[in-house]
N, CA, C and O atoms as a GROMACS GRO file, in nm:
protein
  556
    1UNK      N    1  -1.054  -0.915  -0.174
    1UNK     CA    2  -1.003  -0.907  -0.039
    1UNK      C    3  -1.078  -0.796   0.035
    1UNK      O    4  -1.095  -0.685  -0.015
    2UNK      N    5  -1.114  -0.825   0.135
    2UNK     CA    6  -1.183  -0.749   0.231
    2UNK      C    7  -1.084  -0.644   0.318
    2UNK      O    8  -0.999  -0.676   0.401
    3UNK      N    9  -1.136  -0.454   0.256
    3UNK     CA   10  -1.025  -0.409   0.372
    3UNK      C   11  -1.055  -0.447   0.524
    3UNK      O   12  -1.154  -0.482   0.588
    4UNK      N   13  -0.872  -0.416   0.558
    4UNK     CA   14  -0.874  -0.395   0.713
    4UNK      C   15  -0.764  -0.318   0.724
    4UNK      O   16  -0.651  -0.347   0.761
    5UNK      N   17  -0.836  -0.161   0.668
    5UNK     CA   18  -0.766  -0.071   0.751
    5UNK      C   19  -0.824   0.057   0.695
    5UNK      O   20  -0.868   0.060   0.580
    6UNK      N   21  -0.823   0.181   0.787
    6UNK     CA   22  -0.906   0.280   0.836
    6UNK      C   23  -0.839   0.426   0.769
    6UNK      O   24  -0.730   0.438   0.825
    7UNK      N   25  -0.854   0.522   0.690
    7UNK     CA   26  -0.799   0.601   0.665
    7UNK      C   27  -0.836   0.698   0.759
    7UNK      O   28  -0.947   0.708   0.811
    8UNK      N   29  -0.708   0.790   0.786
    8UNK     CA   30  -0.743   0.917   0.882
    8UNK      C   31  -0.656   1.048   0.858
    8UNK      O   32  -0.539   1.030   0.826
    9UNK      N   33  -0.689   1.142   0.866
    9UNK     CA   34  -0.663   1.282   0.806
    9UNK      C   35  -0.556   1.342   0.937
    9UNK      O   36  -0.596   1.325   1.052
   10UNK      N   37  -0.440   1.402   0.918
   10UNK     CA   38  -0.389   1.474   1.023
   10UNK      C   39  -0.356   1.591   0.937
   10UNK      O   40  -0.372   1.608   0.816
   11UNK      N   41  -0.296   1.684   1.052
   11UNK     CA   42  -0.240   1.814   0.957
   11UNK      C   43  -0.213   1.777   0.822
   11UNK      O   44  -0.200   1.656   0.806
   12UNK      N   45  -0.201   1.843   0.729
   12UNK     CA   46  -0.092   1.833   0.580
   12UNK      C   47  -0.114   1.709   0.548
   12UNK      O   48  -0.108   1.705   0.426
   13UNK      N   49  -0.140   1.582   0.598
   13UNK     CA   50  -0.102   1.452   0.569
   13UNK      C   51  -0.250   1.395   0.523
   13UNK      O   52  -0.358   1.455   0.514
   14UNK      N   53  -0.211   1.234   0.494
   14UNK     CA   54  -0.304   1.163   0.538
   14UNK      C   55  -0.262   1.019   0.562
   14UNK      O   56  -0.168   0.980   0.492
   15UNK      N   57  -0.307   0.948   0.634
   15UNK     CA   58  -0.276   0.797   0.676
   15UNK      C   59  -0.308   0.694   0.663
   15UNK      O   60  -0.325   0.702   0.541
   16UNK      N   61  -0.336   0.583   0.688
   16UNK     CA   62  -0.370   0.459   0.697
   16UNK      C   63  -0.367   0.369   0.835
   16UNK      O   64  -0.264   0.312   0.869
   17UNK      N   65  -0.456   0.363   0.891
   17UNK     CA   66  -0.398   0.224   1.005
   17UNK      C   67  -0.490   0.097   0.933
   17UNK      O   68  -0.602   0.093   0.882
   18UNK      N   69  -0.375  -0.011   0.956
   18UNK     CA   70  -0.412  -0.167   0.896
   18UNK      C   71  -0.409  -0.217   1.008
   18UNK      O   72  -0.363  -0.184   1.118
   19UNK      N   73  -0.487  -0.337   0.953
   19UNK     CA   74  -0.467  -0.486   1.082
   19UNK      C   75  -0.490  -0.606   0.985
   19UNK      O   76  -0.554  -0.607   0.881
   20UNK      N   77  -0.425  -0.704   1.043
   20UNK     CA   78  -0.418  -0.832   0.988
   20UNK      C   79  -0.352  -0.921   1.084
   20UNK      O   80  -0.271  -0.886   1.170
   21UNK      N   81  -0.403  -1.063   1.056
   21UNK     CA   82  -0.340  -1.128   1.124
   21UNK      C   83  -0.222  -1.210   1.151
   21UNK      O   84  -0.191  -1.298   1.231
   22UNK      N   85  -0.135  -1.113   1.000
   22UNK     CA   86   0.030  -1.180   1.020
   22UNK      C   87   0.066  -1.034   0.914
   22UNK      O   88  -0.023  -0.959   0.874
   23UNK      N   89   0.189  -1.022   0.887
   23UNK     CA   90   0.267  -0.966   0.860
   23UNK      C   91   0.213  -0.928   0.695
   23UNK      O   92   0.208  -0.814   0.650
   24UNK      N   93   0.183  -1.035   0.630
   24UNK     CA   94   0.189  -1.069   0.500
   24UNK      C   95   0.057  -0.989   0.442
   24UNK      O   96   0.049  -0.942   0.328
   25UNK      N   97  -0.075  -0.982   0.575
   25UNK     CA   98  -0.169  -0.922   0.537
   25UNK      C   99  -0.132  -0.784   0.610
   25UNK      O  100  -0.197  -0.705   0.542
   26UNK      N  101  -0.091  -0.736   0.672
   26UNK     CA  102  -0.048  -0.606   0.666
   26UNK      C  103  -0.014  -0.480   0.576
   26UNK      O  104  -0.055  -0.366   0.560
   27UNK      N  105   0.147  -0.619   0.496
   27UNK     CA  106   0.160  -0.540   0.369
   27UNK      C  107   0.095  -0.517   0.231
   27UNK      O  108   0.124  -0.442   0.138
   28UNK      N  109  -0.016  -0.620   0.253
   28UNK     CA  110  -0.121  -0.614   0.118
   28UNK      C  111  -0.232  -0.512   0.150
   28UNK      O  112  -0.274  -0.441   0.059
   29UNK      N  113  -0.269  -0.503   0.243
   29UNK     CA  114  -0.356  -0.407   0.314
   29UNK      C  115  -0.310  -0.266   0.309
   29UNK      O  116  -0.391  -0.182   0.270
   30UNK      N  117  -0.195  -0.228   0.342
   30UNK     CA  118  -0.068  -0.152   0.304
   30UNK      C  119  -0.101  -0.087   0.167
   30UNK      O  120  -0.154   0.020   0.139
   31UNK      N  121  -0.066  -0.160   0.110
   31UNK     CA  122  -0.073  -0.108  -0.060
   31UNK      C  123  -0.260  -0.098  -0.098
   31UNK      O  124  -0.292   0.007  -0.152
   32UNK      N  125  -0.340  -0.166  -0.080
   32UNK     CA  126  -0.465  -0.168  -0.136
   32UNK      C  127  -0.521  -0.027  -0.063
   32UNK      O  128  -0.592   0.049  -0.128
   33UNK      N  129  -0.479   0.006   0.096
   33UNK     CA  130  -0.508   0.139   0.110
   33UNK      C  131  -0.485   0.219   0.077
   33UNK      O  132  -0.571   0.306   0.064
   34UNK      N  133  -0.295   0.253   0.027
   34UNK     CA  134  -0.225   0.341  -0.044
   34UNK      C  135  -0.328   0.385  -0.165
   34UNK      O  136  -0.395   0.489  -0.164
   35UNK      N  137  -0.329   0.276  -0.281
   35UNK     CA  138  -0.418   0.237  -0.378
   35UNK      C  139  -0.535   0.362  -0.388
   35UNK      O  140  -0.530   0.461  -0.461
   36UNK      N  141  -0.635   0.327  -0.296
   36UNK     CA  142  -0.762   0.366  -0.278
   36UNK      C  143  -0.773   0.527  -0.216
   36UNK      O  144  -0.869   0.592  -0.175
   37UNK      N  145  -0.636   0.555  -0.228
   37UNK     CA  146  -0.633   0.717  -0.187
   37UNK      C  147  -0.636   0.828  -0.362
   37UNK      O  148  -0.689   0.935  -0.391
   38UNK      N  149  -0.536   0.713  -0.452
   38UNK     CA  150  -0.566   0.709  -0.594
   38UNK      C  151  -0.687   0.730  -0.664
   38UNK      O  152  -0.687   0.798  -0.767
   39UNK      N  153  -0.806   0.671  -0.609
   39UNK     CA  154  -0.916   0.620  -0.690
   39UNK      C  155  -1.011   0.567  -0.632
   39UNK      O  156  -0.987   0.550  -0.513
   40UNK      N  157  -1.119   0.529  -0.668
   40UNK     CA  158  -1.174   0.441  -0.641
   40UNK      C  159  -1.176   0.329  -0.693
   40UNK      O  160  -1.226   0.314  -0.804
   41UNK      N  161  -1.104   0.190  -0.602
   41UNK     CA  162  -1.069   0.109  -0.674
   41UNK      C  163  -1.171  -0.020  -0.708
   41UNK      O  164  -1.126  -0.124  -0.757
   42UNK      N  165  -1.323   0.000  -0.674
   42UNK     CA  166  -1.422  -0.047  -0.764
   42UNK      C  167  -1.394  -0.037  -0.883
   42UNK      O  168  -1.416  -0.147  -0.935
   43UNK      N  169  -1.351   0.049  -0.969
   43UNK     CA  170  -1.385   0.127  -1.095
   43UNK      C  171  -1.264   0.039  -1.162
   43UNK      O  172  -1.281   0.002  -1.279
   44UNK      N  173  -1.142   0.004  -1.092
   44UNK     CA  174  -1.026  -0.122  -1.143
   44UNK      C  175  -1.031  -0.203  -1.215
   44UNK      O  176  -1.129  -0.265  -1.173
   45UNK      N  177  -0.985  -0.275  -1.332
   45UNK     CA  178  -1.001  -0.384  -1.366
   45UNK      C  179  -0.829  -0.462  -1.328
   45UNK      O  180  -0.723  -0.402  -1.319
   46UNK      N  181  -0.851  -0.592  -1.315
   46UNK     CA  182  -0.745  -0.638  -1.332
   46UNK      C  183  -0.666  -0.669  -1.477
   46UNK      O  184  -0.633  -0.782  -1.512
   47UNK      N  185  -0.654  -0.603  -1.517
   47UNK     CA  186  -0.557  -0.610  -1.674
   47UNK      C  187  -0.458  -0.673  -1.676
   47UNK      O  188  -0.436  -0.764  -1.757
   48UNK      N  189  -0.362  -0.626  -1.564
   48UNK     CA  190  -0.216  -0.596  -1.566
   48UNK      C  191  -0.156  -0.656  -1.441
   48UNK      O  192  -0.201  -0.628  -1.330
   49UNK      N  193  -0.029  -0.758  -1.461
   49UNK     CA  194  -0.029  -0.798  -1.342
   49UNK      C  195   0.164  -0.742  -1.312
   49UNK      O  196   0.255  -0.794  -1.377
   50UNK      N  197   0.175  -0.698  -1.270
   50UNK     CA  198   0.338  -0.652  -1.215
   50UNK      C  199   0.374  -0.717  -1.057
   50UNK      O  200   0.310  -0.754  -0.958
   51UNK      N  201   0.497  -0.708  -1.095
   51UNK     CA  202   0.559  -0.827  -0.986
   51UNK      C  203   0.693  -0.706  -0.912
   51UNK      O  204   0.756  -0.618  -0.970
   52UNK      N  205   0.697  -0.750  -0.767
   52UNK     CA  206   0.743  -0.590  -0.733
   52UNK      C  207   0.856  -0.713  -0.613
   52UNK      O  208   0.837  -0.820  -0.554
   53UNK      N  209   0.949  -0.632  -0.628
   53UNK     CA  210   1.072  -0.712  -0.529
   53UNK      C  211   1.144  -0.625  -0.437
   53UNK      O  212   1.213  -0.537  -0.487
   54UNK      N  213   1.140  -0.631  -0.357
   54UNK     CA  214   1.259  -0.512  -0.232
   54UNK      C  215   1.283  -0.537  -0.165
   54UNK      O  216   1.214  -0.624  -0.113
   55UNK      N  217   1.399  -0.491  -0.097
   55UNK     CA  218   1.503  -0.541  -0.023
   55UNK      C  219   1.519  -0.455   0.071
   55UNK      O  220   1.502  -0.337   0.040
   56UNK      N  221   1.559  -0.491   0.222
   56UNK     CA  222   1.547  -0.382   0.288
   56UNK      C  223   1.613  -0.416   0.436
   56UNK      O  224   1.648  -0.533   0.448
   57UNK      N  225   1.628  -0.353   0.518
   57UNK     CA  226   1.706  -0.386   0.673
   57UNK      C  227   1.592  -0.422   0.836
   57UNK      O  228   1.636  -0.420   0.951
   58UNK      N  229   1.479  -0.446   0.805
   58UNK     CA  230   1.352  -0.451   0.890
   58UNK      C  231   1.290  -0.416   0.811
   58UNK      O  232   1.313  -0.342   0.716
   59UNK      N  233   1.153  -0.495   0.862
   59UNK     CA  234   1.037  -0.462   0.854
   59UNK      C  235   0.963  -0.340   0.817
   59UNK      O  236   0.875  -0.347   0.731
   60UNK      N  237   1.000  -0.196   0.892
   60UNK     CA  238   0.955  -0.106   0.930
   60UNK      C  239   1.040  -0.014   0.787
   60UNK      O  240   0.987   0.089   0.746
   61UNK      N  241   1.160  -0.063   0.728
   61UNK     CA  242   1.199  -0.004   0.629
   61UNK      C  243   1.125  -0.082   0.498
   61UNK      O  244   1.084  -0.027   0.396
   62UNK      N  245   1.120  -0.220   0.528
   62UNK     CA  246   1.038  -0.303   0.401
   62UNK      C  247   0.929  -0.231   0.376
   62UNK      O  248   0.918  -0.187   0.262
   63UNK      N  249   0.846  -0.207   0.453
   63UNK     CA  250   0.683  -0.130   0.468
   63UNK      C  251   0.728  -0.016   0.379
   63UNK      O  252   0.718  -0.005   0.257
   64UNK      N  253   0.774   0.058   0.460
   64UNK     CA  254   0.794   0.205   0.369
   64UNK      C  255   0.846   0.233   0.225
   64UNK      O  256   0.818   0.316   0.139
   65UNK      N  257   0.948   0.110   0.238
   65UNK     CA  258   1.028   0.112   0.062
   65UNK      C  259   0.882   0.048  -0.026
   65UNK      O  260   0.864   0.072  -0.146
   66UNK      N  261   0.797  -0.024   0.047
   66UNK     CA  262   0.729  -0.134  -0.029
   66UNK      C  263   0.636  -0.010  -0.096
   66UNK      O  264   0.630   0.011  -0.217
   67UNK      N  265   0.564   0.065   0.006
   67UNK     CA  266   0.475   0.171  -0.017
   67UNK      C  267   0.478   0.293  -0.132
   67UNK      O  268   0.390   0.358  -0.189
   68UNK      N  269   0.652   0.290  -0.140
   68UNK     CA  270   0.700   0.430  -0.225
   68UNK      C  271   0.726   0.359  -0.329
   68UNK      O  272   0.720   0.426  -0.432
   69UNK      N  273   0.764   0.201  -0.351
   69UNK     CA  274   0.793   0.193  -0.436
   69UNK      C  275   0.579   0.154  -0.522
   69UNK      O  276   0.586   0.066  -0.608
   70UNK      N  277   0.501   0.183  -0.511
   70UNK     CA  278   0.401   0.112  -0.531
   70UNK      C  279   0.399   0.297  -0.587
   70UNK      O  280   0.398   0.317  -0.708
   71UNK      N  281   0.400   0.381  -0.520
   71UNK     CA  282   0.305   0.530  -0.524
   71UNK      C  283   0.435   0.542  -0.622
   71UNK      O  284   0.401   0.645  -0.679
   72UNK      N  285   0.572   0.505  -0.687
   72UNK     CA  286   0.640   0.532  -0.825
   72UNK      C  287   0.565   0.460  -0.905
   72UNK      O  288   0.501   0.539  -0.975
   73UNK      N  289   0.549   0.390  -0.921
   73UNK     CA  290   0.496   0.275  -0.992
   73UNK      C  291   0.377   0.340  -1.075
   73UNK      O  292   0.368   0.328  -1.197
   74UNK      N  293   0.274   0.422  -0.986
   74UNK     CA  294   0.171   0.524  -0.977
   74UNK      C  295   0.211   0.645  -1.054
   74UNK      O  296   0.130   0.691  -1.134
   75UNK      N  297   0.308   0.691  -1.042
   75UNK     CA  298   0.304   0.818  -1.089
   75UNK      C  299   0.422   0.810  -1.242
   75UNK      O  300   0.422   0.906  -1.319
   76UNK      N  301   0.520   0.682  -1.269
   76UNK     CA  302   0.585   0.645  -1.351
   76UNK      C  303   0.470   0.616  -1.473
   76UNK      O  304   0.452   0.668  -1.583
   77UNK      N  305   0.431   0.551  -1.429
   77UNK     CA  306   0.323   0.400  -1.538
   77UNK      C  307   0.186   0.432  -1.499
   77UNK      O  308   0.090   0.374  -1.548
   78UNK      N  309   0.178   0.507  -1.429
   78UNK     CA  310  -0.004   0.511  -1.403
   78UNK      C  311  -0.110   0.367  -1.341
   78UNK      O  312  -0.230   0.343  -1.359
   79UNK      N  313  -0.022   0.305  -1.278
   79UNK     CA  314  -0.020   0.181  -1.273
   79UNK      C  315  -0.114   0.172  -1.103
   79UNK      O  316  -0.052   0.200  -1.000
   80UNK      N  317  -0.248   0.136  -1.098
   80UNK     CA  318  -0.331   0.086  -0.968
   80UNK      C  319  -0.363  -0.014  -0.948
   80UNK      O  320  -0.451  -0.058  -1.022
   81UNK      N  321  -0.318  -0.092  -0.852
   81UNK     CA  322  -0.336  -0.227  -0.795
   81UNK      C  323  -0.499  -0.275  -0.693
   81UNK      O  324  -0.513  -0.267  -0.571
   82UNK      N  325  -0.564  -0.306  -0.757
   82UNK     CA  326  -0.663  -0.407  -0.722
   82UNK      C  327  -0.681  -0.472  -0.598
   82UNK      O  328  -0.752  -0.444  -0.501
   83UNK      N  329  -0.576  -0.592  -0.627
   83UNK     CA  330  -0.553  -0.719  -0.562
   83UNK      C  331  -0.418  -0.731  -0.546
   83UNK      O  332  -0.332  -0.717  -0.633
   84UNK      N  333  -0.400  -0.762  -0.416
   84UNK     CA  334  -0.205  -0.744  -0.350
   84UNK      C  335  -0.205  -0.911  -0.319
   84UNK      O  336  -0.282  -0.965  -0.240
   85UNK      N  337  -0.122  -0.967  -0.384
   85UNK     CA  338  -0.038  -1.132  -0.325
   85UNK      C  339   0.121  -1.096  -0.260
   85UNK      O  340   0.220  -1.085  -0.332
   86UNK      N  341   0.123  -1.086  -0.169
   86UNK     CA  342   0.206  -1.141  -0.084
   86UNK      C  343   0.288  -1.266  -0.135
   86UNK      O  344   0.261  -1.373  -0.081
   87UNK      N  345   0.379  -1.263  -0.224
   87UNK     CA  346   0.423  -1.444  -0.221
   87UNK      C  347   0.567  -1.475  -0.104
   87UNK      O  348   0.574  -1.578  -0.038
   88UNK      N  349   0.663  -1.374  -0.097
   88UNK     CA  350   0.774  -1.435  -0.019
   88UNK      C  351   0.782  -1.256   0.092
   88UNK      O  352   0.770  -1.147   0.036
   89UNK      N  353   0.801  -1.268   0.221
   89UNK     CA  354   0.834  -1.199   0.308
   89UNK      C  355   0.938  -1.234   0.454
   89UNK      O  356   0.956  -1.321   0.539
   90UNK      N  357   0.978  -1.129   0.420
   90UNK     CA  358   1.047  -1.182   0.532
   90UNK      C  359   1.108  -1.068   0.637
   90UNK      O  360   1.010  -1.010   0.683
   91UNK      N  361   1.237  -1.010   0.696
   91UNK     CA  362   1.260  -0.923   0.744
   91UNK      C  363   1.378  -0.810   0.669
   91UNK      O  364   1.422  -0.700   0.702
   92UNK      N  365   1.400  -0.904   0.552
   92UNK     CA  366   1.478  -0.804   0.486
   92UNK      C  367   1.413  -0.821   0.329
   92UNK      O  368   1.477  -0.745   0.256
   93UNK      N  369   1.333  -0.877   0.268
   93UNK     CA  370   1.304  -0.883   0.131
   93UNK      C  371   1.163  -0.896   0.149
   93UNK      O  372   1.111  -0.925   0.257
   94UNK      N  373   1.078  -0.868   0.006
   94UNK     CA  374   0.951  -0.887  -0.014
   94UNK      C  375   0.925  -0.908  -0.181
   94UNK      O  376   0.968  -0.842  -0.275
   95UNK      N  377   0.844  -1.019  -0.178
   95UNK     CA  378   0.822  -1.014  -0.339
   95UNK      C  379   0.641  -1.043  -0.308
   95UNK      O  380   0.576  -1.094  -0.216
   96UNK      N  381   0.614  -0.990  -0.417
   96UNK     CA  382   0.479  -0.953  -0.419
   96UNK      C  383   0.376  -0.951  -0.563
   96UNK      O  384   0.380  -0.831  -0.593
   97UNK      N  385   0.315  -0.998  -0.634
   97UNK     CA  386   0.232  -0.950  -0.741
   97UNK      C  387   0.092  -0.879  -0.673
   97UNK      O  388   0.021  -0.903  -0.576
   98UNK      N  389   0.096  -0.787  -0.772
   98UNK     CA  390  -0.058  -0.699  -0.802
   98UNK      C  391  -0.128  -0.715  -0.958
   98UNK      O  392  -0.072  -0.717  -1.068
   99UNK      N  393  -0.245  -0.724  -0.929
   99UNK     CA  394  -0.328  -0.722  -1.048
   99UNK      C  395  -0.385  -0.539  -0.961
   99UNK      O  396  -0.408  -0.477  -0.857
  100UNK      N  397  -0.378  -0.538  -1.145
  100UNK     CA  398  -0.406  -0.403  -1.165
  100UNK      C  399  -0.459  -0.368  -1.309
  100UNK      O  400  -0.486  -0.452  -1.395
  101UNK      N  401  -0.469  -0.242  -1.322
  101UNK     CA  402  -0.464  -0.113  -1.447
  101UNK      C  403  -0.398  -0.019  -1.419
  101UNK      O  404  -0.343   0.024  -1.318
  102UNK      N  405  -0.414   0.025  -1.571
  102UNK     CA  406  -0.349   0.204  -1.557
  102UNK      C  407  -0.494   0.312  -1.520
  102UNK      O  408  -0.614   0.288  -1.507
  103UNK      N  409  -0.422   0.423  -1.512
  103UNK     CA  410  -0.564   0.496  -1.423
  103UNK      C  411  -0.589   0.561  -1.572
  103UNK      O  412  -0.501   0.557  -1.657
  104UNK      N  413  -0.686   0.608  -1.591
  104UNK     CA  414  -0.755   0.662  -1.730
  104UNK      C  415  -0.872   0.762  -1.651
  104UNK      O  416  -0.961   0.722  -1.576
  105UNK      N  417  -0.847   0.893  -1.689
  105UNK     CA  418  -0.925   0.989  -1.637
  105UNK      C  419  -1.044   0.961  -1.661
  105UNK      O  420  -1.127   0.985  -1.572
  106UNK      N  421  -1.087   0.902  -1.789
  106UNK     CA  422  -1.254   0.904  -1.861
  106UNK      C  423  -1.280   0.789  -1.782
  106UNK      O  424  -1.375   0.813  -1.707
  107UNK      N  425  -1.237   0.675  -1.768
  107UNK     CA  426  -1.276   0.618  -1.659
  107UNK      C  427  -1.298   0.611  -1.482
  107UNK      O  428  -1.409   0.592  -1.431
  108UNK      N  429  -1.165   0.630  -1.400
  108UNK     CA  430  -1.160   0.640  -1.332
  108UNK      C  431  -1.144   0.798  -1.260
  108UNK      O  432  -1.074   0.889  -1.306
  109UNK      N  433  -1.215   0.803  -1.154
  109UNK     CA  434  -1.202   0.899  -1.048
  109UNK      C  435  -1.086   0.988  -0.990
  109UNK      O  436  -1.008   0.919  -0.925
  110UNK      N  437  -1.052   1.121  -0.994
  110UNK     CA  438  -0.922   1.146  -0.958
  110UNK      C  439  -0.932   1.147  -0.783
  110UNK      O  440  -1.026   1.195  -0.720
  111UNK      N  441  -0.835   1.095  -0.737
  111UNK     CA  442  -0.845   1.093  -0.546
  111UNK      C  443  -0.742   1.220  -0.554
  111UNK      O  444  -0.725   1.318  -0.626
  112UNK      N  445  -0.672   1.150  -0.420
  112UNK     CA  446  -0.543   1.272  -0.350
  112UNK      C  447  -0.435   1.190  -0.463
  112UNK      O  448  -0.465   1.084  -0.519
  113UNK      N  449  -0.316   1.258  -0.482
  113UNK     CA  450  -0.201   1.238  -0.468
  113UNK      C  451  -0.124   1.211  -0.358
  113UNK      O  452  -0.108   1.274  -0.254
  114UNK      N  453  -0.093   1.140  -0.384
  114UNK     CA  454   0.040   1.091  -0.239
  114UNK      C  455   0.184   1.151  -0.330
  114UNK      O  456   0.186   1.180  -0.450
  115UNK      N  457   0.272   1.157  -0.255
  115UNK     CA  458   0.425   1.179  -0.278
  115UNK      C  459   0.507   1.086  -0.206
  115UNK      O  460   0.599   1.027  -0.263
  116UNK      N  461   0.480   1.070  -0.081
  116UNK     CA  462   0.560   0.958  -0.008
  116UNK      C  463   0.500   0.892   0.079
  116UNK      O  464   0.394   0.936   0.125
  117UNK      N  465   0.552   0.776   0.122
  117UNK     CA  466   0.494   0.736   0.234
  117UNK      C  467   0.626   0.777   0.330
  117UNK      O  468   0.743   0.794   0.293
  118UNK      N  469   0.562   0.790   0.480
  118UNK     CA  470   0.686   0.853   0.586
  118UNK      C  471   0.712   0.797   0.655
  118UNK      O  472   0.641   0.697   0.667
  119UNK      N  473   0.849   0.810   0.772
  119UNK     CA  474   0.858   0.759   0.876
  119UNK      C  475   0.783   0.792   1.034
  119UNK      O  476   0.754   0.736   1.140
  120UNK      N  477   0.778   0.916   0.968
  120UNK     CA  478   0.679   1.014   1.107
  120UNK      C  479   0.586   0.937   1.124
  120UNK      O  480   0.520   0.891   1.030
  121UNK      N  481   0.560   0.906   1.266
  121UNK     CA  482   0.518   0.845   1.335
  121UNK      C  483   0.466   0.657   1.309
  121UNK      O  484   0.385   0.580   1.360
  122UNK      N  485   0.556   0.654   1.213
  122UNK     CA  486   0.538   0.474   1.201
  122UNK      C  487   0.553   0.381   1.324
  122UNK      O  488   0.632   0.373   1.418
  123UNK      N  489   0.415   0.294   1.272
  123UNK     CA  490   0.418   0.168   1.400
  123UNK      C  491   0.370   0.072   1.323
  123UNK      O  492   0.293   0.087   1.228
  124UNK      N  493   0.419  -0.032   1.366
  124UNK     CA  494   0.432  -0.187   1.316
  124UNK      C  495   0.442  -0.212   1.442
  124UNK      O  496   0.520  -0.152   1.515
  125UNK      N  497   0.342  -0.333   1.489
  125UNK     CA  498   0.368  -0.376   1.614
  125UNK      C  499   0.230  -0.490   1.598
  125UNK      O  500   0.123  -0.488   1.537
  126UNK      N  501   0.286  -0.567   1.669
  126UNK     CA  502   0.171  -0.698   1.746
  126UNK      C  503   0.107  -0.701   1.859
  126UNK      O  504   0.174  -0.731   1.959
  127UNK      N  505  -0.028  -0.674   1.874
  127UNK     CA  506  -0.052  -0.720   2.032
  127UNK      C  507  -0.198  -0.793   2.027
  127UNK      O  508  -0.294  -0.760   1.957
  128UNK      N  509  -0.190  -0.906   2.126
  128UNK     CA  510  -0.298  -0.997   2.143
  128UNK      C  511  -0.294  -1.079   1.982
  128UNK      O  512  -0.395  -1.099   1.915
  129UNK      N  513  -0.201  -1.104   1.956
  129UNK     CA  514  -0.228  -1.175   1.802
  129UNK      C  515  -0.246  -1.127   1.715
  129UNK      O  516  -0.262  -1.202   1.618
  130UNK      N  517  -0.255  -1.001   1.692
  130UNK     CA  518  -0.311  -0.917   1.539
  130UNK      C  519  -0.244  -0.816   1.546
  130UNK      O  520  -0.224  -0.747   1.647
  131UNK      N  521  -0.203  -0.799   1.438
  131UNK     CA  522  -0.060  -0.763   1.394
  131UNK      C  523  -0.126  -0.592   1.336
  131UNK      O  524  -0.227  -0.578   1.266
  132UNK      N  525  -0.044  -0.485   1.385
  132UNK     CA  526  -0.137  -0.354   1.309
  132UNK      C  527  -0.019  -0.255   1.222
  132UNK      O  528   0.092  -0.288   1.181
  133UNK      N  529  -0.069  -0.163   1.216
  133UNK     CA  530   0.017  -0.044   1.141
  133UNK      C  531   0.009   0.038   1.133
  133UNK      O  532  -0.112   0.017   1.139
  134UNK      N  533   0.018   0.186   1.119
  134UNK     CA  534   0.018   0.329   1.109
  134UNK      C  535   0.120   0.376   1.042
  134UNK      O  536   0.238   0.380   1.078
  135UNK      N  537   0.058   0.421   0.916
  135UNK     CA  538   0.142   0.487   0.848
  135UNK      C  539   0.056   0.620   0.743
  135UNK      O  540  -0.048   0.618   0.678
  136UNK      N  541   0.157   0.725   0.768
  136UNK     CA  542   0.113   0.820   0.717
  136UNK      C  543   0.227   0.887   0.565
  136UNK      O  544   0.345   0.874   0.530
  137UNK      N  545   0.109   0.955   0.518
  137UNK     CA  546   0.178   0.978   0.397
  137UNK      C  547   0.183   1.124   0.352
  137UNK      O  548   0.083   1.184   0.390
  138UNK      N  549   0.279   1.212   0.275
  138UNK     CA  550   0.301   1.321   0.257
  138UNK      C  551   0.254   1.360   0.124
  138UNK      O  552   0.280   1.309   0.015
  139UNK      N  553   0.163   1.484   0.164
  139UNK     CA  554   0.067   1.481  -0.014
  139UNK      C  555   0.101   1.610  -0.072
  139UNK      O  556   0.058   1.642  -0.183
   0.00000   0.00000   0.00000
């Protein structure tokens, strides 16, 4: 999958803006950027495939639960996602598989740590057909 979305540095933080052209590539874009703050995710193999489910009250809370629950996942299991499938979305649930690995120092690259993804200054919004995002994360 080809990114579409831009990392950018603010105070203390760092971010992500995505684009896609529906919802579904947002949140895969979402996680593969999260991802790539980890590592470099050239260096990935797909080994491992985990299947991730959440539930949530909007969109804008789906995103964020989806994100923290991906950067536990990370710091539980050592666990980096590759390739993001989207299979069911909607405005209150998301189910999703990733192919992935675990991160292995002798192999892979150490990036930043993330701790959370935030609400400060989140946007989810549509305009002219393409759907974007901003989200920043606390390191």
């Amino acid at each position: 999958m080809k990114p579409h979305f831009q990392v950018f540095d603010t105070t203390g933080d760092v971010g992500i803006n995505v684009f896609g052209n529906n919802l579904k590539e947002i949140f895969e874009q979402a996680a593969i950027g999260l991802f790539s703050f980890f590592t470099d995710l050239e260096s990935i193999e797909e080994n491992i495939i985990k299947t991730v489910s959440i539930d949530a009250e909007s969109y804008e809370n789906l995103l964020i639960k989806w994100l923290n629950e991906l950067i536990f996942l990370f710091d539980v299991e050592g666990f980096i996602g590759k390739r993001v499938k989207i299979n069911n979305l909607n405005e209150k649930s998301l189910t999703a598989k990733i192919m992935g690995d675990l991160f292995d120092e002798k192999k892979h690259s150490q990036g930043i740590l993330i701790k959370a993804a935030t609400y400060h200054k989140l946007k989810l919004e549509k305009k002219n057909k393409v759907w974007s995002a901003s989200i920043l994360f606390d390191i």
